[in-house]
C-alpha positions in Angstrom: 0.0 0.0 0.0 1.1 3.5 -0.5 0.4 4.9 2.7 2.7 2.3 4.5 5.6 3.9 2.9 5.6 6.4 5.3 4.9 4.8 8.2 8.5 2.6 8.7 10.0 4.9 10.1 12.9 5.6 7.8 10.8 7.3 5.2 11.7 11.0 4.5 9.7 13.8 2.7 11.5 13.5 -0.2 11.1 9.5 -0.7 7.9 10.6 -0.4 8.0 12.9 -2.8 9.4 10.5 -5.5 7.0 7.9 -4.5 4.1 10.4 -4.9 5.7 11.6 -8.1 6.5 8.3 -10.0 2.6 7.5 -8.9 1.3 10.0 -10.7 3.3 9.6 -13.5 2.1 6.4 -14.0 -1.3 7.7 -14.0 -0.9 10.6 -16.3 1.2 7.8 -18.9 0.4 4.3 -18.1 -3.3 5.1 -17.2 -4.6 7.7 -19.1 -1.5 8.3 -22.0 -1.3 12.1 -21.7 1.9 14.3 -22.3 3.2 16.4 -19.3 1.9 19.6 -22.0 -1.6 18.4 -22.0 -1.9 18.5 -17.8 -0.2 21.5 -17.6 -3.0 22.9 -20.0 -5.6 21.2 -18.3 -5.0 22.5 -15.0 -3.6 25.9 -16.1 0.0 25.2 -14.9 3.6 25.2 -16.2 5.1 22.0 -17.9 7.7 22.4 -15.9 5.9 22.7 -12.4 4.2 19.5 -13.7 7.7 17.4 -14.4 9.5 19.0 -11.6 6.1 17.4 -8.8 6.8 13.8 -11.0 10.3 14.0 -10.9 9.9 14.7 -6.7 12.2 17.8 -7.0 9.1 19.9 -5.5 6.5 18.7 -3.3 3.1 18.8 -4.6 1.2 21.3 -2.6 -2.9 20.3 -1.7 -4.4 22.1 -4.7 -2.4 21.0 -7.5 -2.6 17.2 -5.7 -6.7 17.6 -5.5 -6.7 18.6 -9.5 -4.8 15.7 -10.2 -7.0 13.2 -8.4 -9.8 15.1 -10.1 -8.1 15.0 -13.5 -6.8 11.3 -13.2 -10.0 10.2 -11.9 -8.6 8.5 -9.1 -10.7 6.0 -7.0 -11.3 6.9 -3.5 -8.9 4.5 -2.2 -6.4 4.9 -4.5 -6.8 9.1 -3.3 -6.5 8.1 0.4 -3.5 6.5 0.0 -1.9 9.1 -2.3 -3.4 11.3 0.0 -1.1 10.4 3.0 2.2 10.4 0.6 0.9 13.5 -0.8 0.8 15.0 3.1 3.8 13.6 4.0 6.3 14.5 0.8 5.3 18.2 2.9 6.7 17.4 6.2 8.7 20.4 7.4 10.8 18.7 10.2 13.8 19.4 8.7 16.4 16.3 8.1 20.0 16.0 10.2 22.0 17.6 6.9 20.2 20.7 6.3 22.8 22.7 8.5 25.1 21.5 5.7 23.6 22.9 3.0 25.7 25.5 2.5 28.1 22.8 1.6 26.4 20.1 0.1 25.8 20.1 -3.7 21.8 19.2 -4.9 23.0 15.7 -5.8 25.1 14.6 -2.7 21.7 15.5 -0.9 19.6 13.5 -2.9 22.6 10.7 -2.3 22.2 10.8 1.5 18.5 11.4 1.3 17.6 7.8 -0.4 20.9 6.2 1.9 18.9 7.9 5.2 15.9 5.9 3.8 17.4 2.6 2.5 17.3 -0.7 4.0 20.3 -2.0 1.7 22.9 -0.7 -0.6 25.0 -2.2 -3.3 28.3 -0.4 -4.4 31.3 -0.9 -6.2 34.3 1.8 -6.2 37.0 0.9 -8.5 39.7 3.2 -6.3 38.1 4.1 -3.3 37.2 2.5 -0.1 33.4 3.4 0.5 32.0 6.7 2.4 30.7 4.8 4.9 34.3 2.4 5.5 36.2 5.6 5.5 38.4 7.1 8.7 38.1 10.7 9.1 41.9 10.9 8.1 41.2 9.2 4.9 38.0 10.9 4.3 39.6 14.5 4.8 42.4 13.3 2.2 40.2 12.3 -0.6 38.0 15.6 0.3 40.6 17.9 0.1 41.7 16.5 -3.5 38.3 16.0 -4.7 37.1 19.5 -3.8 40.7 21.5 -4.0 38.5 24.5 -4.6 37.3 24.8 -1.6 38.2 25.8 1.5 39.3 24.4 4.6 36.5 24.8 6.5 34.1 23.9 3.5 36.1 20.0 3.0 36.0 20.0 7.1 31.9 20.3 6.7 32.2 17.9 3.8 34.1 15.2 6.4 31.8 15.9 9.3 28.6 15.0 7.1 30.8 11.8 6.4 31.2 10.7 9.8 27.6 11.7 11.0 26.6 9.5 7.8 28.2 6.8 9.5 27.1 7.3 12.7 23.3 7.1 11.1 23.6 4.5 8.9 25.9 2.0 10.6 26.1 2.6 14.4 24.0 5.1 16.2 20.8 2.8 14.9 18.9 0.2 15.5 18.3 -1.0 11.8 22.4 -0.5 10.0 22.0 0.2 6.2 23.2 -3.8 5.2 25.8 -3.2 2.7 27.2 -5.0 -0.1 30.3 -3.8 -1.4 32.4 -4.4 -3.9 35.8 -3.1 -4.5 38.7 -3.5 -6.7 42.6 -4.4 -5.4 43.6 -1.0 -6.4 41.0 0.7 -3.7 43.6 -1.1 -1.1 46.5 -0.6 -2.6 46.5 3.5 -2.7 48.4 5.1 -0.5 45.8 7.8 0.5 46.9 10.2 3.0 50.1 8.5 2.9 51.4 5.3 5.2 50.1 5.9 8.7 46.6 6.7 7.2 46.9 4.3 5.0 47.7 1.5 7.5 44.7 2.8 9.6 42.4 2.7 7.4 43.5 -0.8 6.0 42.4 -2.0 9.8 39.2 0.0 10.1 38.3 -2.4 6.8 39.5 -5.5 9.0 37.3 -4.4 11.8 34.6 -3.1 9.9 34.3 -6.1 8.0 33.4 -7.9 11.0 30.1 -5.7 11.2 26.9 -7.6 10.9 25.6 -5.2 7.9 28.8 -5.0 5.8 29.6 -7.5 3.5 32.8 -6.2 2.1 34.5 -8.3 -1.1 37.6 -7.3 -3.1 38.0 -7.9 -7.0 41.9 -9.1 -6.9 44.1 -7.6 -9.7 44.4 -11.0 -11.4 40.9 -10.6 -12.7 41.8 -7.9 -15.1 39.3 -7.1 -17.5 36.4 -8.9 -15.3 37.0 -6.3 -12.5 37.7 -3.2 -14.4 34.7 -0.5 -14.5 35.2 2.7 -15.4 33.3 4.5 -12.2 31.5 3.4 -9.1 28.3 3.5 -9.1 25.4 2.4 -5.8 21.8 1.3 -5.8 19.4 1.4 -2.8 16.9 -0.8 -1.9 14.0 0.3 0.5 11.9 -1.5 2.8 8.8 -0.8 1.4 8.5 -3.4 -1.7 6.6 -0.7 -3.3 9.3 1.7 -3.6 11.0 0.5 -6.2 15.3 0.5 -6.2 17.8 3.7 -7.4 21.0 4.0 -8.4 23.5 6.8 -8.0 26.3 6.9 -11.1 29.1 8.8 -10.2 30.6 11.4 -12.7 33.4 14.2 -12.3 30.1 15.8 -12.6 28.5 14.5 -9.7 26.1 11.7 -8.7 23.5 10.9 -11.6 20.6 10.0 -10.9 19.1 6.4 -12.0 15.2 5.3 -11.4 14.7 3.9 -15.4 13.7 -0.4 -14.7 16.1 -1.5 -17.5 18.7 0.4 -16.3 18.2 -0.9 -12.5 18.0 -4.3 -14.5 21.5 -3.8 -16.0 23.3 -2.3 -13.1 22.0 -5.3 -10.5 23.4 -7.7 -13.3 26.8 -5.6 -13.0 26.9 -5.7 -9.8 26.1 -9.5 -9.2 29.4 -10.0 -12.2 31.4 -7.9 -10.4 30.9 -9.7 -7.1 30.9 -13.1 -9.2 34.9 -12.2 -9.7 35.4 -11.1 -6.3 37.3 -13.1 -3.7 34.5 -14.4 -0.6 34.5 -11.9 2.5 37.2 -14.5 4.5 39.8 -13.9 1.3 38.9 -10.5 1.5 40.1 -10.1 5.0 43.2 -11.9 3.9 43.9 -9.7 0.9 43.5 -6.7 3.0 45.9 -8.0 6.5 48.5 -9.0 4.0 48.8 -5.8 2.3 48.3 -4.1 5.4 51.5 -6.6 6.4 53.6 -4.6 3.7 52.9 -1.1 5.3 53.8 -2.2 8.9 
């Protein structure tokens, strides 16, 4: 049911807002075939006010919700239940990162947005250890390359929101985000912040690995061509069946933005042949104490 989306408890106004969204596209398309022009004309509005309510980059305010019910010819239960995504995609309590706004771009909020409302995510990082696996130290080094043009105090807001990420996802809560990662050899290997970091954060993988909700697996480099992808890229899963998966692709450009079902399709079948090459989580730990063996 719609309405039981928002009643887990690890919903946010702006899964709502996507659930709501991707609803009524499916009624304006799948239903009743009309173009985004021909509502927008119908209820006197822009196209883009429209696309932007579908796309859940605006909440849908009571009016414009009412019309579409009325213009969709939605059956009173149906409405109801839209009803109570349409109320809450408007919630005002405001999320943990909106004091780090300032420093957040749109995407990276949309990132930990879906990962504050997840039940699972599945990521692969070709030269990277995951957000979520990362020390501060190594955090604040990849930071401070990846956004050079900003200032200290802007990458130490950047590594604060990665820690409290942690802290929500993985420790200071009673239902961890279960994650499935996947990385390559090289990921290890990197020298980031150079040895003492490094060696630190090749333990907080040994330790972390022993976390009930991380499943951690490395792609050796002996695999070659099987294990090579050009970026990382993660999909979340939600616990209400309903809400179907996204993925985040990441880009020099940011996160993009993935909901299309043959592209989920794909990416889950990358993912599952990526981990097909990987070693098992017990080689894993091996791979990463012996190369931590070589920086001690």
């Amino acid at each position: 049911m719609a309405g039981e989306t928002m009643t887990n408890g690890s919903s946010t106004a702006l899964m709502a807002r996507v659930a709501l969204g991707r609803a009524l596209r499916r009624l304006r398309d799948e239903v009743h075939g009309l173009r985004l022009n021909e509502v927008a004309e119908a209820l006197g509005y822009d196209v883009s006010l429209i696309s932007r309510i579908e796309t859940g980059k605006r909440p849908c305010s009571q009016v414009i919700f009412g019309k579409l019910m009325d213009l969709y010819e939605v059956p009173a239960e149906e409405r109801e239940e839209l009803a109570q995504l349409q109320a809450s995609s408007n919630d005002r309590r405001p999320p943990w990162w909106v004091r780090y706004r300032e420093i957040i771009s749109s995407s990276y909020e949309q990132v930990i947005a879906f990962e504050d409302a997840a039940q699972s995510v599945f990521e692969y990082q070709p030269g990277i250890v995951p957000g979520l696996l990362q020390t501060e130290d190594y955090a604040r080094a990849v930071t401070g390359v990846g956004f050079a043009s900003l200032g200290p105090d802007q990458i130490d807001g950047l590594v604060e929101v990665r820690m409290v990420r942690q802290r929500e996802r993985l420790f200071d809560t009673s239902t961890p985000l279960q994650c499935h990662y996947v990385i390559t050899q090289a990921a290890l290997e990197f020298r980031v912040g150079g040895p003492a970091v490094h060696r630190r954060q090749l333990q907080h993988l040994l330790d972390l690995s022993e976390h009930p909700s991380v499943t951690l697996r490395v792609i050796p480099y002996e695999k070659g061509e099987e294990g090579c992808q050009i970026a990382g890229f993660r999909i979340f899963r939600f616990p209400d069946e309903h809400m179907p998966d996204v993925a985040f692709g990441e880009s020099v450009a940011g996160s993009l933005t993935i909901d299309d079902p043959r592209d989920l399709r794909r990416m889950h079948r990358l993912f599952r042949s990526l981990t097909g090459v990987a070693l098992t989580v017990d080689e894993t730990r091996d791979l990463v104490s012996r190369v931590k063996d070589r920086e001690d």
